[in-house]
N, C-alpha and C positions, 0 to 999 in steps of 0.2 A: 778515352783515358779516364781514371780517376779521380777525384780531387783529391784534395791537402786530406779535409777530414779521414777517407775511406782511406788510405793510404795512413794512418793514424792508429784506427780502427783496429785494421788488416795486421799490424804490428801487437797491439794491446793483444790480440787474439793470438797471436804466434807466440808471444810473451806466457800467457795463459798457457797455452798446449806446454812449452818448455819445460813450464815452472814443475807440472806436475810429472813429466819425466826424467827429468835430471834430480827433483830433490822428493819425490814420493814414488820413485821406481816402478811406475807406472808403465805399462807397455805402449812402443810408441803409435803402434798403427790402431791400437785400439783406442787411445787417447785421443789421434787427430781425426779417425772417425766418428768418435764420439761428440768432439768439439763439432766441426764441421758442420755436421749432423743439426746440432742446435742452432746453425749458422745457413742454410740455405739458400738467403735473402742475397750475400754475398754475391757481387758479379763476378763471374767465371775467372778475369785476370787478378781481381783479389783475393780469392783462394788457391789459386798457381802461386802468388805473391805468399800465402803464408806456408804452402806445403813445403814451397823452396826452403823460406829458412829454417822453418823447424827438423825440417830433413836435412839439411846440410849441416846446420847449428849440432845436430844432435852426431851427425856421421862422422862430426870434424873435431869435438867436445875437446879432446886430450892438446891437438892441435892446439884448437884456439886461446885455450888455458897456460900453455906454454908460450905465447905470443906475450896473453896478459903479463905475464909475469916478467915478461923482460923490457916492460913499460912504465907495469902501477907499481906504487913503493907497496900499496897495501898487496898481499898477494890472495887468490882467486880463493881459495879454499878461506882464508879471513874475512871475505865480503861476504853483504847482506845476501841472501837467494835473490831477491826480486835483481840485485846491482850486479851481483854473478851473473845472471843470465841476460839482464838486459844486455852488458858487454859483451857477452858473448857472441848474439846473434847480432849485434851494431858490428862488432868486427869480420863477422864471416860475411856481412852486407860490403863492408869495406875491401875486403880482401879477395872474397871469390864470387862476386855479384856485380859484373863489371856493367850492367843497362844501370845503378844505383849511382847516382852520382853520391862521391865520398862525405858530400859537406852533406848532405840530405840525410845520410843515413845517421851522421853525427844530432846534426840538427834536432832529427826527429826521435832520436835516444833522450836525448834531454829535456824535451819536450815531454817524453814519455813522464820521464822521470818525474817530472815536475804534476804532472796530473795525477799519479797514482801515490803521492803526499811524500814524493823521497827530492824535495825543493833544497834541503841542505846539502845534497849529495848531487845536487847537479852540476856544479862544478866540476865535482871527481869526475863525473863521466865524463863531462867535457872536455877537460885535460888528458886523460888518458887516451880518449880517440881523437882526440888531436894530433897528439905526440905520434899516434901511430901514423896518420896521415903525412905529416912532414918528415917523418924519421923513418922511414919503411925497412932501411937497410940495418938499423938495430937488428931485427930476429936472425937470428945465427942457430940454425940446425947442427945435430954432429953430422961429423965427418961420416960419410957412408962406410969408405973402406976401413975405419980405424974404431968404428963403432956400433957395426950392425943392425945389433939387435936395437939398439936406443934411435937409430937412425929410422929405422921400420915402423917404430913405437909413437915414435911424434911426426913423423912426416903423415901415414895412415892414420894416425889416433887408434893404436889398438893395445891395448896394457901390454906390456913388456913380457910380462909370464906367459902370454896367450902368445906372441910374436914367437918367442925362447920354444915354447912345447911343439908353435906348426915347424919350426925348423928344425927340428927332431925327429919328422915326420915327410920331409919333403927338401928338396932343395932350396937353397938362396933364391932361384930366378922366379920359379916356381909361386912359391909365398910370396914375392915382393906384385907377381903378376895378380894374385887372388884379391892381395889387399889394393893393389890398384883398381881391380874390379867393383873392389866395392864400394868406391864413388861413382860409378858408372850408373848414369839414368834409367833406373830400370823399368823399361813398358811394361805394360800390364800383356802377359799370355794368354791367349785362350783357345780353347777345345774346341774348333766347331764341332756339335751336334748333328753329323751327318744323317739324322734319323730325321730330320726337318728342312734341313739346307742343305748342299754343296758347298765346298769351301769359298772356291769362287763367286759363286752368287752373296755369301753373307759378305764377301769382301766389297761387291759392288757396294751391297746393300750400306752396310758401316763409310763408305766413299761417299755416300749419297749424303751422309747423314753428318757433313766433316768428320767425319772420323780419321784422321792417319791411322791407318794401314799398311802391315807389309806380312809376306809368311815369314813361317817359324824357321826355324833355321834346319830343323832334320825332319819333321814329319809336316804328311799334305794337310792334314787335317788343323795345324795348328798355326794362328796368326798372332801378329802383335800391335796392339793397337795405344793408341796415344792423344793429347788434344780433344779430351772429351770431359765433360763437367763429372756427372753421377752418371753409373753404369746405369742404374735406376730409370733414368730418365730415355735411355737406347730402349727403345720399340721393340728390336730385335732381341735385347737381353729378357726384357721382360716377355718375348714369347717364345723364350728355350733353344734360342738358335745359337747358343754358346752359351760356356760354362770357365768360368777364370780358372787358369793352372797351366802350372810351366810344363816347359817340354819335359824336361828332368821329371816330373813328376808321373808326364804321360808316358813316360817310358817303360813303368811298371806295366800298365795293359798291353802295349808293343810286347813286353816280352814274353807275358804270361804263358803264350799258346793256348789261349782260352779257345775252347771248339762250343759249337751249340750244342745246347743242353746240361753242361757243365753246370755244378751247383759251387759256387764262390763263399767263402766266408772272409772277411774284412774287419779284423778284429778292433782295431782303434779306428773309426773309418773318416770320424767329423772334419772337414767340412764336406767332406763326398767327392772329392772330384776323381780319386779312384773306382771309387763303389757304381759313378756315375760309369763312367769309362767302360768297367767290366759289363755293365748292364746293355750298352750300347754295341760292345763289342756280341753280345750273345745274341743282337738281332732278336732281339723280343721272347729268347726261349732262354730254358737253364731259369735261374735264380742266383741272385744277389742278397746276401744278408750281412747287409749290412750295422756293425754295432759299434757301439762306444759306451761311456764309462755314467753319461749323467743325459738329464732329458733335455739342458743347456745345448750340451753338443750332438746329441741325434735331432734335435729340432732343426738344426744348420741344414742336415742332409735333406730332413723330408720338404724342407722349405724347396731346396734345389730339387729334389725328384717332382715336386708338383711342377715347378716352371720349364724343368725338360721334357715331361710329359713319358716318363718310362712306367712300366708297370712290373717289370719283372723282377723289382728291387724291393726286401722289404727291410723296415729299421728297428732294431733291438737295441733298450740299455742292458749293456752286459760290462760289466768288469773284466779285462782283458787278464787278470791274473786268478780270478777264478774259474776255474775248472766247468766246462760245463758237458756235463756227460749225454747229453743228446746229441753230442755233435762229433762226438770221437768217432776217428775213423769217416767221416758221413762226405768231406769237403774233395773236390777236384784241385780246388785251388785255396791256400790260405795265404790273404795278402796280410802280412806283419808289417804293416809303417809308422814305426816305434818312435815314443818320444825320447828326443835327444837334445844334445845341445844347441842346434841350429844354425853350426857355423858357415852352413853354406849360402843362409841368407839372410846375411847381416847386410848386402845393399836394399834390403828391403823390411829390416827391423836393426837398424842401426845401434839400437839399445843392447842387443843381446852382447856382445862383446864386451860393455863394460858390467854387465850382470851375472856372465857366466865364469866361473871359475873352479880351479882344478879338481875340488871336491866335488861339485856340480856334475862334472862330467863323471868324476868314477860313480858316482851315485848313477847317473844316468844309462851307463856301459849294465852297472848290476841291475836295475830296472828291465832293460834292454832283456837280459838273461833270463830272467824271472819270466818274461812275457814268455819267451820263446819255451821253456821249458813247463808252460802249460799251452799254449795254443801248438805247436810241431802234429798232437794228438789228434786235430780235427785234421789231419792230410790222411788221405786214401792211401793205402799202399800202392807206391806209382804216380799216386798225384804230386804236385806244387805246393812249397810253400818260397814266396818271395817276400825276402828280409829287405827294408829298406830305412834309409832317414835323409833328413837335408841336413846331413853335416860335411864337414871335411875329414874329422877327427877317427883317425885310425882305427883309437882303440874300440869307438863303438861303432866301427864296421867288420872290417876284413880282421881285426881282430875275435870280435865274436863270434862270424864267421866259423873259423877255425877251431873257436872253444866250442860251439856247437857240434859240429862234426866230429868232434873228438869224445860225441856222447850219447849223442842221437843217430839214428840209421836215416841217412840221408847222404848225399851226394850231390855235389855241383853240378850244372847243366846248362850247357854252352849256349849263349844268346847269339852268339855270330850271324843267324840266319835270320835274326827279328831285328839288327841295326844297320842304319846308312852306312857306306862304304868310310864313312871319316870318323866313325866313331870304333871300326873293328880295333882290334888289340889281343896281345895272349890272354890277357886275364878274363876279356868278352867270349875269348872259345873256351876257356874253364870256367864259366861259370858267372861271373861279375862286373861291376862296372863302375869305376867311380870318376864320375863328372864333376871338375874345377870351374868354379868362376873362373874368368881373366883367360883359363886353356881353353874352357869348351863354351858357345854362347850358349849359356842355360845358370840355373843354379848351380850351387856347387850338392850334388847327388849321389846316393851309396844304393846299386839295387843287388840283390845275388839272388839267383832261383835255383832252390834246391829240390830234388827229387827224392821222394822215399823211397826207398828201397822194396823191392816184391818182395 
């Protein structure tokens, strides 16, 4: 166990990470890496201890804000940042962190308080999670059936206009199941590197290592692992015997039909785990060329290509909206995995939700458009081009989709014969595929492989 002080600490440091994603819109997984990171010394249960709260604090934000309010006479948006936040994650300790006993997490808010020079305002804290403690039956949610959308909005924490537009797009059970999804813990995925290991063997080997282990849920090659400090410090990450990424994601190489010798182009590709995939999948022949937009995000890849140990992949900065005429016509396969909104993994960047908004998205749908209507060029006639994103959001999928085809000489192309029997559907023999949180275990995923026309 811990002490009093580390347990202190471990709070002050969760406080930090918040502060800078809730009031300097700060991305969260890059913020708690970055924290963490400077934090190493940290014993394994006092970094579980702060990922929890800043991960829940941040997943629950709307929630817990709606709690406060029906508490403090001051209300959330009128309080200090340091006194916003510190309540914040004091209450989501009290409310969904039941190993936390309630006076402790009070206790130790005040405490906080009181060290970081906010001693006149310890009381307030004090009283306000008190009152929650003894008064728990105060928070009165709406009515589900009498109020929907506001019901979806504060039970999930997800802005009302984003709740309002997925159910315009999907059904009531449907959305209520997505947004339930995205409290769900989500393990880290990964690829085994069959070019090095067996899947079986890396699963011993990670069992050997405590690792929790289990496979992926549709493909042999993909595991899920859990209860581990730094990948960094796995033996077996650091000698290419896996590569982090979801199923959903691995399911763009699954479909491609990639044959050896195939020459691939990957037009946004960072952080690699497709460019990686295709390279693997071509059994050491063909070529992968892989590019992105800045030497920030091809350095990701080539970091990942040295520890996988491939060679048939190489990495280009290139602009995905400029034209590069070397390459027209030249590709077998062009994977497009377009930036988007990212609503399908919001259990794993809990921020995006309250950062993303309607403008965001049609910017991001025409963005989308722009790409595709210069990269479609580098597909062979006959060859692949597969369109993909991690969102949910219609219009920059099977929306595009169809404005594409409605321009370019290309045709849908049935995946039926590259998915598990639980993933078939009419839309996978026409052509596409979209994978829900909460429906499918995976991310929420958009892929369509289109064919150019001879």
């Amino acid at each position: 166990m811990t002490d009093k002080k580390d347990h202190i600490n471990a709070r002050e440091i969760a406080l930090e990470i918040l502060m800078e994603i809730a009031e300097n819109g700060n991305f969260s997984h890059t913020v708690m890496n970055r924290v963490l990171g400077r934090h190493q010394y940290l014993k394994k249960q006092d970094r579980a201890l702060i990922t929890r709260i800043c991960e829940g604090t941040t997943e629950r934000m709307l929630t817990l804000d709606y709690i406060l309010n029906q508490y403090s006479g001051i209300k959330v948006d009128k309080m200090k940042p340091f006194i916003r936040n510190l309540l914040r994650m004091s209450v989501y300790q009290i409310k969904y962190m039941d190993q936390i006993p309630e006076s402790a997490a009070c206790d130790e808010a005040v405490k906080l308080a009181k060290k970081r020079g906010f001693g006149n305002l310890s009381g307030f804290v004090n009283g306000v999670l008190r009152n929650i403690i003894r008064n728990p039956w105060k928070v009165n949610f709406p009515d589900e059936e009498k109020e929907r959308e506001r019901f979806l909005s504060l039970v999930y924490s997800v802005p009302e206009w984003l709740v309002k537009h997925l159910l315009s797009q999907y059904d009531y059970s449907v959305v209520k199941e997505m947004l339930k999804a995205s409290f769900q813990n989500a393990k880290t995925t990964i690829r085994c590197n069959t070019k090095k290991v067996a899947a079986d063997e890396l699963l011993r080997i990670l069992e050997q290592n405590q690792v929790a282990v289990e496979y992926g849920a549709y493909l042999p090659y993909a595991l899920k692992i859990s209860s581990y400090n730094y990948l960094s410090e796995l033996d077996s990450f650091r000698k290419g015997y896996f590569q982090v990424q979801d199923e959903s994601s691995m399911f763009v190489g699954t479909v491609s039909g990639v044959k050896k010798g195939d020459y691939v182009i990957d037009v946004c590709a960072a952080p690699g785990g497709k460019s990686l995939h295709l390279a693997e999948l071509l059994r050491g022949t063909g070529a992968v060329d892989a590019r992105d937009v800045s030497e920030i995000k091809t350095d990701l890849i080539r970091d990942n290509i040295s520890r996988l140990g491939y060679d048939n992949i190489k990495v280009r900065v290139k602009d995905a909206l400029l034209l590069d005429g070397e390459s027209i016509e030249k590709a077998d396969i062009v994977i497009a995995d377009l930036p988007c909104s990212g609503l399908g993994v919001i259990r794993k960047k809990p921020d995006i939700k309250y950062n993303m908004t309607g403008q965001k998205q049609r910017d991001l749908a025409k963005l989308q458009r722009e790409i595709l209507s210069v990269v479609y060029q580098y597909v062979k006639k006959g060859g692949i081009l597969l369109y993909s994103t991690c969102t949910v959001n219609k219009d920059e999928n099977i929306e595009n989709v169809r404005w594409f085809l409605s321009r370019y000489p290309f045709k849908l192309d049935s995946i039926d014969e590259f998915l598990p029997p639980s993933l078939l559907s009419d839309t996978a023999k026409e052509g596409y595929i979209q994978l829900l949180p909460g429906i499918h275990d995976t991310d929420g995923f958009f892929i369509a492989k289109l064919r150019r026309n001879i």
